[in-house]
N, C-alpha and C positions, 0 to 999 in steps of 0.2 A: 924258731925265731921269736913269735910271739912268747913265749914262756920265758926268753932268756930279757927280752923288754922289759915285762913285767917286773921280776924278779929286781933287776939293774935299778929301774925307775920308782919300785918301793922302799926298795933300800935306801937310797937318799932320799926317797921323801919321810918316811919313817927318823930318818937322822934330823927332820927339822924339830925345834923345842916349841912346847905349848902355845910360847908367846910369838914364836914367829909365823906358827899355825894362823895363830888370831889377829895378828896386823894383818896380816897377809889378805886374808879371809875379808875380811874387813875392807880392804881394798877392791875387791874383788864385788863384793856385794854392793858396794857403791855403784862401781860400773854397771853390774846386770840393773840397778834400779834406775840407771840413767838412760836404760837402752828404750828405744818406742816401741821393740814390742812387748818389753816387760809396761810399761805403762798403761800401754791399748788393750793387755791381757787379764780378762775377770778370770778365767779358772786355771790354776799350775800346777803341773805334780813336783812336787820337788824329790831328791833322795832326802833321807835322813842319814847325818853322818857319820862318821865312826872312825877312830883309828886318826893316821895320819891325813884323810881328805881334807879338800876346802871342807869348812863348817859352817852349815847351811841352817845349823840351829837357832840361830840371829836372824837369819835371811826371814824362815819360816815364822816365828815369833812376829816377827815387824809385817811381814804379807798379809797374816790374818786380821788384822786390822783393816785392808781395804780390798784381802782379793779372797776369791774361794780358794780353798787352800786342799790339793789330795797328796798323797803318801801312801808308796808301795807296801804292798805286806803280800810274803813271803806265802805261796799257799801251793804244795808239789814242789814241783817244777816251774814253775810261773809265779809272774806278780800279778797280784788283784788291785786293782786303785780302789782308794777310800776318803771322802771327805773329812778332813777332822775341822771341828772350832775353834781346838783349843790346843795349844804343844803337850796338855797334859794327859792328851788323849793316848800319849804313846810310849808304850812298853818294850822294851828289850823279848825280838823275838827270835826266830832261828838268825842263827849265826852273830846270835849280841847283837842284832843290829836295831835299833828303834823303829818300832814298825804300827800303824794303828792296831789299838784293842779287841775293838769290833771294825768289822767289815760295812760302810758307809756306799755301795752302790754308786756309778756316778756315771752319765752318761757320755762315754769318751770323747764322741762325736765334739763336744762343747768346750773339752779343754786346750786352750788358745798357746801354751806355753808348755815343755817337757823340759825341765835341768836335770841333766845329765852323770852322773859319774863317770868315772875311768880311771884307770892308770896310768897309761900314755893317748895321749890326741899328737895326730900330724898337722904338719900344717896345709891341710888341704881338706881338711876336717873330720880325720880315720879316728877311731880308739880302739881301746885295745882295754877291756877290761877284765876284770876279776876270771875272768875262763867256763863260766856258769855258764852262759848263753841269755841270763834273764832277760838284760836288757837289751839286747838282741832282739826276743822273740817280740819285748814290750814296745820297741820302737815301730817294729812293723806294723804296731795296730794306731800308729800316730802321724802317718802320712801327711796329715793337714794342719799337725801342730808346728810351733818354732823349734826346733830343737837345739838347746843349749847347752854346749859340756864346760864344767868349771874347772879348772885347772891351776897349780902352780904352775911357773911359767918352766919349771925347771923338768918338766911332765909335757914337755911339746919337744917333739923330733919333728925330722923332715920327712920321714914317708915312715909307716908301718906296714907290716905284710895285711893283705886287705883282701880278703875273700866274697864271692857273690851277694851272698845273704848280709852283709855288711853295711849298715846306714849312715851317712853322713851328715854330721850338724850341721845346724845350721850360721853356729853361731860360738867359738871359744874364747871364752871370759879366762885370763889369767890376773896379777896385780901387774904384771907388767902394756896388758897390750890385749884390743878386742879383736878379733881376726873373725871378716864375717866370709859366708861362702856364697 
């Protein structure tokens, strides 16, 4: 069931064109910066993006300006978070995806915000991502963050198959609609 989600839900989001990527996005990004706990939050991990997702490369660009700013990178089986300063800190790593250079340490406990990827979110605040487990295993260790998944709107169904170990946002950001939990 999940597999066939997936599959369904990248397919029409991959059919969107660059430009509607970037309105879209854009709309999107507005809203996460008008939200209070994006405001109240000095450290965030965001994704770096890739492919058809929201593009968070704006998001991230504009944050370092006034927040601490970390970014997963690929390291096994797991994500390691790393402080970057700068967007140019970040290189295409496993799986194409932009990930920091060097490894920046960061003490988890402090970061006030987690943005989210996925493929599908429910509305009740499930996803259903890429089939890896990363962010899975990464949310577990973020109990006391916000947790935000960003989404086209057209990447929200009404319930997903949703297993034990499974985390729920806090918070999905689409351009159409903020649905909090």
């Amino acid at each position: 069931m999940k597999k066939q989600f997936r599959a369904d839900i990248r397919k029409r989001r991959d059919e969107l064109t660059k430009k509607e990527i970037k309105e879209k996005s854009s709309i999107i990004k507005d809203r996460l910066f008008s939200l209070p706990e994006y405001k109240k939050a000095k450290k965030i991990v965001y994704y770096a993006s890739f492919g058809s997702e929201v593009d968070t490369h704006d998001m991230i660009k504009e944050s370092l300006s006034s927040k601490k700013i970390v970014v997963p990178k690929v390291k096994g089986h797991e994500l390691v978070l790393s402080r970057i300063h700068s967007f140019d800190e970040l290189s295409h790593g496993k799986y194409n995806i932009l990930e920091p250079s060097e490894i920046r340490e960061i003490d988890e406990k402090k970061v006030d915000v987690i943005i989210v990827p996925g493929v599908v979110f429910d509305k009740k605040g499930y996803r259903i991502g890429y089939g890896k487990g990363y962010y899975d295993k990464l949310l577990h260790r973020f109990g006391h963050a916000v947790k935000i998944g960003l989404a086209f709107d057209m990447q929200i169904v009404d319930s997903v198959p949703k297993e034990e170990h499974d985390i729920k946002m806090d918070i999905v950001i689409t351009e159409k609609r903020v649905m909090i939990f």
